[in-house]
MARNU-949172 format. One record per residue: x, y, z of N, C-alpha, C in turn; residue in one letter. Coordinates in steps of 0.05 Angstrom, whole numbers, plus 5000, padded with zeros to 4 digits. Layout:
[[X, Y, Z], [X, Y, Z], [X, Y, Z], 'a'] ...
***
This chain:
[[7756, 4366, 5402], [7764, 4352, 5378], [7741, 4355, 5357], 'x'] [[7746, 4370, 5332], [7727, 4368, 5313], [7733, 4348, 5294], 'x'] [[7708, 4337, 5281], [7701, 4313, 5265], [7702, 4322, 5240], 'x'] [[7717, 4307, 5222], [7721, 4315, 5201], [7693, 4313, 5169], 'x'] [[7677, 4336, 5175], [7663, 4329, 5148], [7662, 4316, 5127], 'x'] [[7647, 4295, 5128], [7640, 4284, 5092], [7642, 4294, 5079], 'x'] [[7650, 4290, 5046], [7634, 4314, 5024], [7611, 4310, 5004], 'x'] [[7606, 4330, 4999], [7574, 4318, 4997], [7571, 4294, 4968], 'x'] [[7556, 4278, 4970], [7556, 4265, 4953], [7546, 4277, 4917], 'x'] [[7561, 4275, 4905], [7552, 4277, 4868], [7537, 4266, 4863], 'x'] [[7520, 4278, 4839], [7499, 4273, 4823], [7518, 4243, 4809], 'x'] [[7535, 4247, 4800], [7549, 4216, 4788], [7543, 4208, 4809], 'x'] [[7565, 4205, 4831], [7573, 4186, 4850], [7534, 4167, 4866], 'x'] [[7519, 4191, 4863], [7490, 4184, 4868], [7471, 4161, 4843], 'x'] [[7483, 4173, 4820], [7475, 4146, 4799], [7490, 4132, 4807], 'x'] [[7511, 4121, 4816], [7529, 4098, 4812], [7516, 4081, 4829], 'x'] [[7513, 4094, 4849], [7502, 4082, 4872], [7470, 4069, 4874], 'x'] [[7452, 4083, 4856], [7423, 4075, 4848], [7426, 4052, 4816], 'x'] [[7454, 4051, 4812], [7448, 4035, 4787], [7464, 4016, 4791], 'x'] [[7470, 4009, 4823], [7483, 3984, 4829], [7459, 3969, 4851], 'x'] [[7449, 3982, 4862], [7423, 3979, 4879], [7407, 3949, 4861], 'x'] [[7400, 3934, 4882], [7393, 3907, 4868], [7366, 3907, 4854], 'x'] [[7349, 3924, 4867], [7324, 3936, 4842], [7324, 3938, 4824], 'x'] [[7347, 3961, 4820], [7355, 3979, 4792], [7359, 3962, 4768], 'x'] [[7379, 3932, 4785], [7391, 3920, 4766], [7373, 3896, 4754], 'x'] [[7353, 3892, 4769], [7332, 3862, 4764], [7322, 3887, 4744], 'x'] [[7306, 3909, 4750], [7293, 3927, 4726], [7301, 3922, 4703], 'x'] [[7331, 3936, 4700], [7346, 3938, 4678], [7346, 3908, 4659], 'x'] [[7351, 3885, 4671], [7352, 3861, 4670], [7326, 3853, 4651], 'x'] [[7302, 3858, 4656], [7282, 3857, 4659], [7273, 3878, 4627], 'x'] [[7278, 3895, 4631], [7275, 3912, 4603], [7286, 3904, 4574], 'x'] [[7316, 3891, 4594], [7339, 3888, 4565], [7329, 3862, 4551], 'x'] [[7322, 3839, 4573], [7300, 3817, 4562], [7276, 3820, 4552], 'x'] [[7268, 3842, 4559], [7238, 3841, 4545], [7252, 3852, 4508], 'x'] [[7266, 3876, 4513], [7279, 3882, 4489], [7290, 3848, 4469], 'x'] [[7298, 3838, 4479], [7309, 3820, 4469], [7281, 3804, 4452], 'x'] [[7271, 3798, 4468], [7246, 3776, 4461], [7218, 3796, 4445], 'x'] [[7219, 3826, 4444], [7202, 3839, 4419], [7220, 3832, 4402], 'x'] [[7251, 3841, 4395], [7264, 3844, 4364], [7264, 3823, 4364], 'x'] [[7264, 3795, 4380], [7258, 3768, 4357], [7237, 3758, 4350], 'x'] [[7207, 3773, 4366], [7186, 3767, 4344], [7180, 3787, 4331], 'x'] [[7199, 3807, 4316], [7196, 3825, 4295], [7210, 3808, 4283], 'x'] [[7238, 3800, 4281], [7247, 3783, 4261], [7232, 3766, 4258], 'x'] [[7219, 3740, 4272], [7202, 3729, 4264], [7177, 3737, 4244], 'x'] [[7165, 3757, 4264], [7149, 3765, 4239], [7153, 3771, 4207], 'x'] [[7180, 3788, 4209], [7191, 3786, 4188], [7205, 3775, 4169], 'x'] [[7206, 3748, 4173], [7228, 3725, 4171], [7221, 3718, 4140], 'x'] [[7194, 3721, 4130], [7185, 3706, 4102], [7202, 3733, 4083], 'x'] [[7201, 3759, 4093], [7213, 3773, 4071], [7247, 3771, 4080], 'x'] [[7254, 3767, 4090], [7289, 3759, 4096], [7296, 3737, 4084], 'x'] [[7269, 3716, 4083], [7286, 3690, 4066], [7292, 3696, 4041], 'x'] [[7260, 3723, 4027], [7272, 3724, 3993], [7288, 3745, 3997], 'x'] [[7289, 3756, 4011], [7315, 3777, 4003], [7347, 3765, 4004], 'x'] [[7346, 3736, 4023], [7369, 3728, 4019], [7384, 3718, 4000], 'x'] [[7348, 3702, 3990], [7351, 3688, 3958], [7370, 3708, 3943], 'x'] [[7367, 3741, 3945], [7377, 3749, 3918], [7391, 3762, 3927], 'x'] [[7409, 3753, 3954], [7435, 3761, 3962], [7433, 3787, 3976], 'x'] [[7414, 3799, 3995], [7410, 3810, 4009], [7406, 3803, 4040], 'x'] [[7427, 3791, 4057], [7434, 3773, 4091], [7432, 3798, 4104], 'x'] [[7406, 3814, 4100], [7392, 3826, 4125], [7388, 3817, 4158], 'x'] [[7384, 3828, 4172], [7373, 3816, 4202], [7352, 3830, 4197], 'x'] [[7337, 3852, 4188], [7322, 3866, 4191], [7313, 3889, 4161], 'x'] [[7285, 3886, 4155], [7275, 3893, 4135], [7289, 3929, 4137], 'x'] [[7298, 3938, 4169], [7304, 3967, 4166], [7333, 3965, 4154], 'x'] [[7341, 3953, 4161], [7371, 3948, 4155], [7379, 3965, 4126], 'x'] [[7361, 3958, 4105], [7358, 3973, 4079], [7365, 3993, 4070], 'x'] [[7346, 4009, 4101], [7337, 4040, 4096], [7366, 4055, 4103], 'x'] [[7386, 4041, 4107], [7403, 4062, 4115], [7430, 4058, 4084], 'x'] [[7418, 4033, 4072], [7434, 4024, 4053], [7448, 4046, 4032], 'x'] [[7462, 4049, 4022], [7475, 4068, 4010], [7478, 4060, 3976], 'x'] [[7479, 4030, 3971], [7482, 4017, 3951], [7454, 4007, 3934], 'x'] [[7450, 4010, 3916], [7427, 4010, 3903], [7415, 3982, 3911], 'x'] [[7398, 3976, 3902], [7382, 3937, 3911], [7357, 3935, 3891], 'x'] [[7359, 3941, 3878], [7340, 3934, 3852], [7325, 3902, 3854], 'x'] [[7345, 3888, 3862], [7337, 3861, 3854], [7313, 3852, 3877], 'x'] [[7316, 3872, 3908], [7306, 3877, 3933], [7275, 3885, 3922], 'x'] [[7275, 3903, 3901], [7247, 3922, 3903], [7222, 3903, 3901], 'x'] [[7229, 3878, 3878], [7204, 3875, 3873], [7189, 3855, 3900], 'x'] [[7200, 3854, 3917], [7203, 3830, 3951], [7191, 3848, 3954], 'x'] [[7208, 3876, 3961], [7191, 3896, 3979], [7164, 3903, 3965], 'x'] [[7159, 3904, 3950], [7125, 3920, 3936], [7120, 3893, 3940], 'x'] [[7116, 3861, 3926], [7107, 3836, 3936], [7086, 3835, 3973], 'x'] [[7112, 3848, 3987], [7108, 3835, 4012], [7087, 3861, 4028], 'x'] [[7097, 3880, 4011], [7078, 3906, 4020], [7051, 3909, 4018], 'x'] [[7047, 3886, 4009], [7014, 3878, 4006], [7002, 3865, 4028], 'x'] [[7030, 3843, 4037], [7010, 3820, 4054], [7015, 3834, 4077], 'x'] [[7005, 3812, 4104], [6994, 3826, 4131], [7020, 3816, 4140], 'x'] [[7030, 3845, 4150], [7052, 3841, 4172], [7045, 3865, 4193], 'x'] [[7057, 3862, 4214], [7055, 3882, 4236], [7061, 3910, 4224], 'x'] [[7060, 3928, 4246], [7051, 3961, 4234], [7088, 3963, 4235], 'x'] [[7108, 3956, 4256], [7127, 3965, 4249], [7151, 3953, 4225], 'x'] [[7138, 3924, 4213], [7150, 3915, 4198], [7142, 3925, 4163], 'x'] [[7118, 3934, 4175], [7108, 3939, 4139], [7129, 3971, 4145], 'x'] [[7119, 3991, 4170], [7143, 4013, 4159], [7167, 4017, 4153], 'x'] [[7179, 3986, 4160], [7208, 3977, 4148], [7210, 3979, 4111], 'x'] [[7178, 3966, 4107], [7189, 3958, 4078], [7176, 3983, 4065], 'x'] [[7156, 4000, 4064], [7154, 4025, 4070], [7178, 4037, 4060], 'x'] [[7196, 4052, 4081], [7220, 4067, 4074], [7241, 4052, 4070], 'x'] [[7246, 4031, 4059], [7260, 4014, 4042], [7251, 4020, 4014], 'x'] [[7229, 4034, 4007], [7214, 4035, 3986], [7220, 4064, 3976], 'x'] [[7232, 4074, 4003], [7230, 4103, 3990], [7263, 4110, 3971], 'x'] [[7260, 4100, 3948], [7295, 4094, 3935], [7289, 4104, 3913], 'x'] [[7293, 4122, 3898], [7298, 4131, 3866], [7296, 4106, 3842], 'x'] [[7282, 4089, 3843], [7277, 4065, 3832], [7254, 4062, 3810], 'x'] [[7256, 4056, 3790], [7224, 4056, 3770], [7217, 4042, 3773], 'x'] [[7234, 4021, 3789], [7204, 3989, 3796], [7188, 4011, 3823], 'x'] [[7197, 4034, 3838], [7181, 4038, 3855], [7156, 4068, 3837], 'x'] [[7175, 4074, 3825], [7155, 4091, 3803], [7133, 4077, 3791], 'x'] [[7144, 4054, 3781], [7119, 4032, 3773], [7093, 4032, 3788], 'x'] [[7106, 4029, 3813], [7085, 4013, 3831], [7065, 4029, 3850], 'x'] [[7070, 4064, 3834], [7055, 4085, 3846], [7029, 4068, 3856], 'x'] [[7013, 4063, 3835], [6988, 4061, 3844], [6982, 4045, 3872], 'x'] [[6996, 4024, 3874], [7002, 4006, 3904], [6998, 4021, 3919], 'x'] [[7032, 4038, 3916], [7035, 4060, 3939], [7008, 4079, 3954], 'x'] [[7000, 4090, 3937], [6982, 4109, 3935], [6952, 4094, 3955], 'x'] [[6949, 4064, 3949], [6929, 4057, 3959], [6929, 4049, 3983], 'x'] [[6956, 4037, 3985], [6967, 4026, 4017], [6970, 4045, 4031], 'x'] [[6975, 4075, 4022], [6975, 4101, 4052], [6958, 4105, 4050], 'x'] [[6935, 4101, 4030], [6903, 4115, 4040], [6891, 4093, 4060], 'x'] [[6908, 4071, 4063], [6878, 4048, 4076], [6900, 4045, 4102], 'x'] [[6923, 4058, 4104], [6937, 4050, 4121], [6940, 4063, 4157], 'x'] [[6931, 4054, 4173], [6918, 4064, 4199], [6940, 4095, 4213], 'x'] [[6929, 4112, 4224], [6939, 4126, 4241], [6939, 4120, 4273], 'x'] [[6954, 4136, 4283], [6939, 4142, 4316], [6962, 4118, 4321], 'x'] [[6948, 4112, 4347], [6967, 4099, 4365], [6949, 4067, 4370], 'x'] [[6966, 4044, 4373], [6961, 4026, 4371], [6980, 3996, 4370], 'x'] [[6975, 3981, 4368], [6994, 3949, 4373], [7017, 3953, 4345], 'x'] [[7043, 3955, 4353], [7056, 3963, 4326], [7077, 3937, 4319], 'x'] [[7079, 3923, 4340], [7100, 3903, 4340], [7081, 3871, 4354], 'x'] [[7083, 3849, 4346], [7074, 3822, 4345], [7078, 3819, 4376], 'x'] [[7062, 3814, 4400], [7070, 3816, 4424], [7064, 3835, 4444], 'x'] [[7061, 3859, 4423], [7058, 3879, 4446], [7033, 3873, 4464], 'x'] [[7043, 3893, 4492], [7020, 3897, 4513], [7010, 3920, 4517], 'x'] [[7022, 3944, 4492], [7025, 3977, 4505], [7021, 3977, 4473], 'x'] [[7011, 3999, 4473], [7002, 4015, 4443], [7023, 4042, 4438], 'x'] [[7034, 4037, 4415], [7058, 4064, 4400], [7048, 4072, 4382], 'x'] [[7059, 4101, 4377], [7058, 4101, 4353], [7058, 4098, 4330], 'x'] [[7040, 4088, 4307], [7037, 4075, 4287], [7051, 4085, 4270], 'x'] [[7069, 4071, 4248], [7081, 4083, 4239], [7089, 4075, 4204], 'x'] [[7071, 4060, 4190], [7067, 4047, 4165], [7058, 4070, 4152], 'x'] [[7040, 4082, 4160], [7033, 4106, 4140], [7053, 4128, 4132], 'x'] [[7072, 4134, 4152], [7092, 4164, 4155], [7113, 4140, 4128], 'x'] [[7118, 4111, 4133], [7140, 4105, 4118], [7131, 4107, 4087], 'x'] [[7105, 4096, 4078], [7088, 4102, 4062], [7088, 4125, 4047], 'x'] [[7082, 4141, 4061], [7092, 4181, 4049], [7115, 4182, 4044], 'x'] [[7141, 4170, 4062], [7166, 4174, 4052], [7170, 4158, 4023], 'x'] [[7164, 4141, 4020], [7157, 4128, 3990], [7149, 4136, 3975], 'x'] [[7127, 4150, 3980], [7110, 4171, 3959], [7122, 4194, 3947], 'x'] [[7142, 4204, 3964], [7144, 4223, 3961], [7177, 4231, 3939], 'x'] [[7202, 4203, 3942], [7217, 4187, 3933], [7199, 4189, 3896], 'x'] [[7178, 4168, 3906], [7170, 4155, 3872], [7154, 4180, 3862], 'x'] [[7137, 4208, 3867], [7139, 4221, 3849], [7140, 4228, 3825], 'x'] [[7120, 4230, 3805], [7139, 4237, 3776], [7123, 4264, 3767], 'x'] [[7126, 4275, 3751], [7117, 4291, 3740], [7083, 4283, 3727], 'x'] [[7081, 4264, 3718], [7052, 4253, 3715], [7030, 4245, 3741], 'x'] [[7049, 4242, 3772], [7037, 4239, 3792], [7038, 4256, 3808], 'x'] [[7052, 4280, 3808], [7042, 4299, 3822], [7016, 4309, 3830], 'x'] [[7005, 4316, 3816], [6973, 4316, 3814], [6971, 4307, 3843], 'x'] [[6970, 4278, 3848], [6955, 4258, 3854], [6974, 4261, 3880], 'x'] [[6999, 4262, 3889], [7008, 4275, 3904], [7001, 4288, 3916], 'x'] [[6996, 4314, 3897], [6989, 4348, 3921], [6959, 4334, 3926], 'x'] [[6939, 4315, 3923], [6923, 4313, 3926], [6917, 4307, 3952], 'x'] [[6925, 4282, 3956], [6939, 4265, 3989], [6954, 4295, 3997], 'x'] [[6975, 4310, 3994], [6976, 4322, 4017], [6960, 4340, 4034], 'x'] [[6933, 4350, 4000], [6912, 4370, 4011], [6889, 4352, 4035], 'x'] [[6898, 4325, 4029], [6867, 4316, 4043], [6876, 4313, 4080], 'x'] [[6863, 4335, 4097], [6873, 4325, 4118], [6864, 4305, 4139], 'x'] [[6848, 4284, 4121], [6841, 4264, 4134], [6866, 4244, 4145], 'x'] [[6886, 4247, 4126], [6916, 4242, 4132], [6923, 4253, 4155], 'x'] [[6924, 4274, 4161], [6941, 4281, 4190], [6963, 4288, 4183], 'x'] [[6984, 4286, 4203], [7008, 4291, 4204], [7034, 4276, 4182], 'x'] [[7023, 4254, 4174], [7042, 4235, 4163], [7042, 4252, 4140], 'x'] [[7030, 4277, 4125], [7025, 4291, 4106], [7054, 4303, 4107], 'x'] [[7059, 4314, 4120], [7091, 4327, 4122], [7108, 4313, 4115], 'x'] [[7111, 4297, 4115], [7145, 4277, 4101], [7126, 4272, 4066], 'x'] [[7105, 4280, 4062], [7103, 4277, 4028], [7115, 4309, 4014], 'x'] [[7116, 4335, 4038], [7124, 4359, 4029], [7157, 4354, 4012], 'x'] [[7170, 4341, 4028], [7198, 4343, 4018], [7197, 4340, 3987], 'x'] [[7179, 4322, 3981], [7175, 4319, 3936], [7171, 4358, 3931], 'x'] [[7156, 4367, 3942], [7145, 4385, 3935], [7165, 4410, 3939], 'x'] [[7181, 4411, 3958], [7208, 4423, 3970], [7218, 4425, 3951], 'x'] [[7233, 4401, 3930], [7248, 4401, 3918], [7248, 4414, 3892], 'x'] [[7213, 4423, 3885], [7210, 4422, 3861], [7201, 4450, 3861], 'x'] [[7197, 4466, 3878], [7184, 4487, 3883], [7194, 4512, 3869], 'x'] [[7214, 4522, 3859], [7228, 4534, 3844], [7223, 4529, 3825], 'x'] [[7220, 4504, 3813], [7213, 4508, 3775], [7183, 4486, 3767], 'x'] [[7169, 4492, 3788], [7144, 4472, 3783], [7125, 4495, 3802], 'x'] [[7107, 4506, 3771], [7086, 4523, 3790], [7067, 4508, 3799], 'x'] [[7058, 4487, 3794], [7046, 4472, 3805], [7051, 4461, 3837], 'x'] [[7075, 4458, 3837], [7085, 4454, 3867], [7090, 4477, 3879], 'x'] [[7094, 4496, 3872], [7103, 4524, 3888], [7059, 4535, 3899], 'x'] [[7043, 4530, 3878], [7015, 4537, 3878], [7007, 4527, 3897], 'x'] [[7017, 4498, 3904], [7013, 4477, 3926], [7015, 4486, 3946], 'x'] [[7041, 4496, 3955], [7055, 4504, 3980], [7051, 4524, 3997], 'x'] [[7036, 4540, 3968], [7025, 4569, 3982], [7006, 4562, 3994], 'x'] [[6988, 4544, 3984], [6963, 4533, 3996], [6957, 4528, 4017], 'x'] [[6985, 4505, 4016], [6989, 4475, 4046], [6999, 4495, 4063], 'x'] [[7007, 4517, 4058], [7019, 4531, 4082], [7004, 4544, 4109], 'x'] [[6977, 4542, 4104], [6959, 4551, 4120], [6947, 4528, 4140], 'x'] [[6950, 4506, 4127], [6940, 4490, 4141], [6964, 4477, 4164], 'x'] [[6949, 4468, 4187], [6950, 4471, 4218], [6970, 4444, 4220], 'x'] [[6966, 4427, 4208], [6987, 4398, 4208], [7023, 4400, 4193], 'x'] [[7013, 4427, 4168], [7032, 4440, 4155], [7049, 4457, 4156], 'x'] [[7033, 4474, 4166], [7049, 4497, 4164], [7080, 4506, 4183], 'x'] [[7077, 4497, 4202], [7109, 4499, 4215], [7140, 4482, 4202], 'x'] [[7129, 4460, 4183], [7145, 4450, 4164], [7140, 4472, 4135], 'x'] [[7127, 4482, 4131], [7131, 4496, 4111], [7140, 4523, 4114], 'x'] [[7136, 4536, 4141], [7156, 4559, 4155], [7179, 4555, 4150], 'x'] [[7186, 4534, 4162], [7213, 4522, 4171], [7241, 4531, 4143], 'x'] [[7220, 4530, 4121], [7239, 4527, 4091], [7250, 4564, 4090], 'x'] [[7239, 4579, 4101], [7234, 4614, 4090], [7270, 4620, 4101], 'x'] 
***
Protein backbone atom coordinates (compact mmCIF):
# COMPACT_ATOMS: atom_id res chain seq x y z
CA UNK A 1 0.00 0.00 0.00
CA UNK A 2 1.53 3.34 -1.01
CA UNK A 3 0.90 6.62 1.00
CA UNK A 4 -0.32 9.23 -0.67
CA UNK A 5 2.12 12.40 -0.88
CA UNK A 6 1.53 15.86 0.46
CA UNK A 7 2.09 18.72 -1.83
CA UNK A 8 4.55 20.79 -1.12
CA UNK A 9 3.66 23.75 0.66
CA UNK A 10 3.58 27.58 -1.26
CA UNK A 11 5.41 30.50 -0.73
CA UNK A 12 1.56 32.06 -0.10
CA UNK A 13 0.18 29.22 1.68
CA UNK A 14 3.79 29.62 3.96
CA UNK A 15 2.97 33.49 4.58
CA UNK A 16 -0.46 32.68 5.59
CA UNK A 17 0.64 30.47 7.91
CA UNK A 18 3.65 32.86 9.56
CA UNK A 19 1.12 35.79 9.53
CA UNK A 20 -1.41 33.91 11.62
CA UNK A 21 1.38 32.57 14.04
CA UNK A 22 0.67 34.38 17.49
CA UNK A 23 4.18 36.24 17.38
CA UNK A 24 3.67 37.59 14.01
CA UNK A 25 0.42 38.96 15.16
CA UNK A 26 1.39 40.63 18.85
CA UNK A 27 4.45 42.18 16.37
CA UNK A 28 2.19 43.50 13.85
CA UNK A 29 -0.11 44.69 16.74
CA UNK A 30 2.67 46.26 18.30
CA UNK A 31 4.03 48.32 15.19
CA UNK A 32 0.43 49.44 14.07
CA UNK A 33 0.23 50.98 17.82
CA UNK A 34 3.32 52.37 17.90
CA UNK A 35 2.29 53.89 14.33
CA UNK A 36 -0.73 55.11 15.81
CA UNK A 37 0.73 56.96 18.87
CA UNK A 38 3.96 58.77 16.52
CA UNK A 39 1.09 60.34 13.95
CA UNK A 40 -0.68 61.65 17.12
CA UNK A 41 2.28 63.35 18.52
CA UNK A 42 3.01 64.77 15.04
CA UNK A 43 -0.48 66.08 15.03
CA UNK A 44 0.07 67.27 18.30
CA UNK A 45 3.08 68.79 17.55
CA UNK A 46 1.50 70.26 14.83
CA UNK A 47 -1.77 71.25 16.22
CA UNK A 48 -0.89 75.27 16.74
CA UNK A 49 -0.56 75.47 12.80
CA UNK A 50 -3.98 73.39 12.14
CA UNK A 51 -5.79 75.63 14.50
CA UNK A 52 -4.86 78.81 12.14
CA UNK A 53 -5.21 77.09 9.18
CA UNK A 54 -8.66 76.16 10.27
CA UNK A 55 -9.34 79.70 11.18
CA UNK A 56 -9.14 80.45 7.39
CA UNK A 57 -10.97 77.42 6.41
CA UNK A 58 -8.32 75.01 5.78
CA UNK A 59 -9.73 71.33 8.23
CA UNK A 60 -6.38 69.71 7.61
CA UNK A 61 -5.32 66.54 9.78
CA UNK A 62 -1.91 67.22 8.70
CA UNK A 63 0.34 70.17 7.65
CA UNK A 64 1.25 67.42 4.52
CA UNK A 65 -2.11 67.20 3.59
CA UNK A 66 -1.46 70.60 1.51
CA UNK A 67 1.30 69.28 -0.47
CA UNK A 68 -0.81 67.21 -2.51
CA UNK A 69 -3.48 70.06 -2.75
CA UNK A 70 -4.36 70.89 -6.24
CA UNK A 71 -6.39 74.17 -5.35
CA UNK A 72 -4.57 77.26 -4.68
CA UNK A 73 -4.53 78.42 -0.56
CA UNK A 74 -3.21 81.85 -0.51
CA UNK A 75 -4.95 82.63 2.57
CA UNK A 76 -2.72 79.25 4.00
CA UNK A 77 0.75 80.98 2.95
CA UNK A 78 1.12 83.57 5.30
CA UNK A 79 0.52 80.53 8.54
CA UNK A 80 2.96 78.58 6.62
CA UNK A 81 6.05 81.27 6.34
CA UNK A 82 4.67 82.54 10.20
CA UNK A 83 5.09 79.04 11.58
CA UNK A 84 8.25 78.26 9.45
CA UNK A 85 10.13 80.19 11.80
CA UNK A 86 9.12 78.69 15.10
CA UNK A 87 10.46 75.32 16.63
CA UNK A 88 8.69 72.41 15.42
CA UNK A 89 10.03 68.89 14.79
CA UNK A 90 12.28 68.11 11.62
CA UNK A 91 9.25 66.21 10.03
CA UNK A 92 6.63 68.86 10.64
CA UNK A 93 8.62 71.91 9.58
CA UNK A 94 9.19 69.59 6.10
CA UNK A 95 5.48 69.58 5.92
CA UNK A 96 5.31 73.31 5.86
CA UNK A 97 8.47 73.36 3.77
CA UNK A 98 6.76 71.72 0.66
CA UNK A 99 3.53 73.26 1.36
CA UNK A 100 5.62 76.29 0.54
CA UNK A 101 6.74 75.04 -2.57
CA UNK A 102 3.38 76.72 -4.63
CA UNK A 103 3.74 79.44 -7.42
CA UNK A 104 2.69 82.12 -4.84
CA UNK A 105 4.29 85.87 -4.40
CA UNK A 106 3.58 85.77 -0.75
CA UNK A 107 6.20 82.78 -1.22
CA UNK A 108 8.32 84.91 -3.72
CA UNK A 109 8.11 87.54 -0.99
CA UNK A 110 9.45 85.60 1.57
CA UNK A 111 12.69 84.47 -0.44
CA UNK A 112 14.88 85.88 1.99
CA UNK A 113 13.30 83.54 4.99
CA UNK A 114 13.51 80.76 2.68
CA UNK A 115 16.99 81.16 1.77
CA UNK A 116 18.03 81.47 5.51
CA UNK A 117 16.01 78.58 6.97
CA UNK A 118 17.86 75.97 4.34
CA UNK A 119 21.21 77.39 5.16
CA UNK A 120 20.72 76.92 9.10
CA UNK A 121 18.60 73.92 8.52
CA UNK A 122 20.31 70.43 9.77
CA UNK A 123 21.29 67.45 7.50
CA UNK A 124 22.22 63.79 8.14
CA UNK A 125 20.26 61.59 10.17
CA UNK A 126 18.66 62.33 13.43
CA UNK A 127 15.29 62.67 15.85
CA UNK A 128 12.74 63.76 13.05
CA UNK A 129 9.42 63.16 14.79
CA UNK A 130 8.45 64.29 18.78
CA UNK A 131 8.98 60.77 20.53
CA UNK A 132 11.26 59.17 18.57
CA UNK A 133 13.77 56.41 19.91
CA UNK A 134 15.59 55.74 16.39
CA UNK A 135 17.11 58.52 14.23
CA UNK A 136 15.73 59.09 10.17
CA UNK A 137 16.40 60.78 7.83
CA UNK A 138 16.14 64.49 8.20
CA UNK A 139 14.20 65.97 6.01
CA UNK A 140 13.32 70.03 6.50
CA UNK A 141 16.14 70.95 4.41
CA UNK A 142 15.25 68.69 1.00
CA UNK A 143 11.48 70.42 1.65
CA UNK A 144 13.22 73.78 1.95
CA UNK A 145 15.00 73.41 -1.62
CA UNK A 146 11.71 72.26 -2.90
CA UNK A 147 10.46 75.80 -1.96
CA UNK A 148 13.36 77.43 -3.18
CA UNK A 149 13.29 76.19 -6.09
CA UNK A 150 9.08 76.83 -6.72
CA UNK A 151 9.81 80.73 -5.43
CA UNK A 152 12.70 81.46 -7.85
CA UNK A 153 12.60 84.64 -9.82
CA UNK A 154 14.71 85.98 -12.19
CA UNK A 155 16.28 88.57 -9.63
CA UNK A 156 17.08 85.42 -7.31
CA UNK A 157 18.63 83.22 -9.37
CA UNK A 158 21.91 84.38 -8.67
CA UNK A 159 21.44 83.48 -5.18
CA UNK A 160 19.98 80.21 -6.20
CA UNK A 161 22.79 78.84 -8.43
CA UNK A 162 24.69 80.00 -5.44
CA UNK A 163 23.21 77.43 -2.70
CA UNK A 164 23.33 74.91 -5.40
CA UNK A 165 27.24 75.55 -6.00
CA UNK A 166 27.94 75.38 -2.24
CA UNK A 167 28.43 71.70 -1.38
CA UNK A 168 28.28 72.19 2.11
CA UNK A 169 24.53 71.42 1.31
CA UNK A 170 24.89 67.89 0.20
CA UNK A 171 22.45 66.17 -1.50
CA UNK A 172 19.26 68.23 -0.69
CA UNK A 173 21.07 70.42 -3.61
CA UNK A 174 19.32 68.30 -6.30
CA UNK A 175 15.58 69.04 -5.79
CA UNK A 176 16.87 73.06 -6.19
CA UNK A 177 18.10 71.72 -9.98
CA UNK A 178 14.50 71.31 -11.20
CA UNK A 179 14.31 75.74 -11.14
CA UNK A 180 17.29 75.47 -13.19
CA UNK A 181 15.83 72.43 -15.57
CA UNK A 182 13.22 74.51 -16.45
CA UNK A 183 14.99 77.47 -17.46
CA UNK A 184 17.93 76.04 -19.16
CA UNK A 185 17.03 76.62 -22.78
CA UNK A 186 16.51 80.37 -22.60
CA UNK A 187 18.53 81.41 -19.44
CA UNK A 188 22.38 81.34 -20.10
CA UNK A 189 22.81 81.86 -16.85
CA UNK A 190 21.13 78.65 -15.90
CA UNK A 191 22.31 76.58 -18.81
CA UNK A 192 26.33 78.15 -17.51
CA UNK A 193 25.18 76.67 -14.19
CA UNK A 194 24.45 73.26 -15.26
CA UNK A 195 27.44 72.83 -17.22
CA UNK A 196 29.21 73.50 -14.11
CA UNK A 197 26.94 71.52 -11.44
CA UNK A 198 27.38 68.75 -13.74
CA UNK A 199 30.69 67.65 -12.54
CA UNK A 200 30.03 67.66 -9.27
CA UNK A 201 29.64 64.20 -7.34
CA UNK A 202 26.10 64.97 -5.32
CA UNK A 203 24.94 66.27 -9.00
CA UNK A 204 25.76 64.93 -11.55
CA UNK A 205 23.63 61.68 -12.08
CA UNK A 206 20.50 64.09 -11.79
CA UNK A 207 21.92 66.20 -14.29
CA UNK A 208 22.78 63.03 -16.67
CA UNK A 209 19.52 61.89 -16.15
CA UNK A 210 18.01 65.11 -18.33
CA UNK A 211 20.48 64.22 -21.84
Amino acid sequence: MTTKKRPPVTAAELAKKLQAAPEFLAKKKAQDQERLERSARIRADAEPILRELREVGWDVQSVWDLVNVTTPYPEAIPILIKHLQLSYSDIVREGVARSLAVPDPQVQKAWPLLVEQYRKAPMGWGIKAPGDTKEYRLGAKDGLACALSVAVTEETLPELIALAKDRSYGESRVLLLSALRKIRNKNPLAKEAIKELASDPDLEKEITSWR
